[in-house]
C-alpha positions as CSV (number, residue, x, y, z in Angstrom):
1,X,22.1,12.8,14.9
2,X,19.8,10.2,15.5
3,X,16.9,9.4,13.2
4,X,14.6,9.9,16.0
5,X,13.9,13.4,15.9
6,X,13.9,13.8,12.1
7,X,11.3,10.8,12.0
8,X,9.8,12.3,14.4
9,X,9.0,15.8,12.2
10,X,8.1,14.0,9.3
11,X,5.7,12.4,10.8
12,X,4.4,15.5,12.3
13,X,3.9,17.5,8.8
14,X,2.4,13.5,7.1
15,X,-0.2,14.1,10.3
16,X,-0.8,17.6,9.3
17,X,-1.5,17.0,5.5
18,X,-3.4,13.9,6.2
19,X,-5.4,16.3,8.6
20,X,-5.7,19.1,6.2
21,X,-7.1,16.8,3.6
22,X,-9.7,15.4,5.5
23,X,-11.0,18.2,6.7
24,X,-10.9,20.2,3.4
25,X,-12.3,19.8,-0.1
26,X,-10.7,18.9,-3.2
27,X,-11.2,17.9,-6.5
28,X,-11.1,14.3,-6.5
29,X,-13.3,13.2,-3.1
30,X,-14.7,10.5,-4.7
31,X,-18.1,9.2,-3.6
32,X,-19.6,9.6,0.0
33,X,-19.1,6.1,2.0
34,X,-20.2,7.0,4.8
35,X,-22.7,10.4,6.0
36,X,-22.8,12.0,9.2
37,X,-25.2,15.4,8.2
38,X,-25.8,17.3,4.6
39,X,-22.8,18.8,4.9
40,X,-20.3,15.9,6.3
41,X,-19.4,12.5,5.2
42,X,-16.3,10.1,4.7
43,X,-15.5,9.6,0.9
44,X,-13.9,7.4,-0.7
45,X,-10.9,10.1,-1.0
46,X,-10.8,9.8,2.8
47,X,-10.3,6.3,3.1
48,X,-6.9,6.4,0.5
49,X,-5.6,9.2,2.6
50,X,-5.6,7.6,6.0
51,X,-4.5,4.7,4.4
52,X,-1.1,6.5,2.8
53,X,-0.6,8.1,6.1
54,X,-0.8,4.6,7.7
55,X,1.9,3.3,5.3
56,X,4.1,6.2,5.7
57,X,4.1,6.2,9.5
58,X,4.4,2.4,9.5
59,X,7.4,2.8,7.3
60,X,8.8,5.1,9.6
61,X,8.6,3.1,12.6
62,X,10.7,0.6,10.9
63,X,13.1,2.7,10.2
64,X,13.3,3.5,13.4
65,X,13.7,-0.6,14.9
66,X,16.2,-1.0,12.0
67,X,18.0,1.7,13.2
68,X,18.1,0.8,16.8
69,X,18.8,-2.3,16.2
70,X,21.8,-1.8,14.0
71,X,25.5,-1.6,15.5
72,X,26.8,2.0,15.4
């Protein structure tokens, strides 16, 4: 099989908990950077979460040139 469509649900689910996290609240949030209203605002939580989701998909999209560009 190849590592297309598996790549292709992880970074499905990564998309959904990076989503899920944002939107949510947690323990650890970290101060507001950035407010939009009393109730909304990017913290600093925000910013490390898009930026693991970042580095998971980019990692995935090597996989997936490596993988292509391999002989089978």
């Amino acid at each position: 099989m190849p590592r297309s469509l598996p790549a292709a649900v992880v970074a499905a689910i990564l998309s959904l908990f990076a989503v899920l996290l944002l939107t949510g609240h947690y323990v650890s949030e970290g101060p507001v950077l950035l407010e939009f209203g009393d109730e909304h605002g990017v913290h600093l939580g925000d910013v490390l979460v898009v930026l693991a989701w970042a580095a998971a998909i980019l990692c995935e999209v090597r996989m997936l040139r490596t993988e292509r560009r391999s002989p089978r």
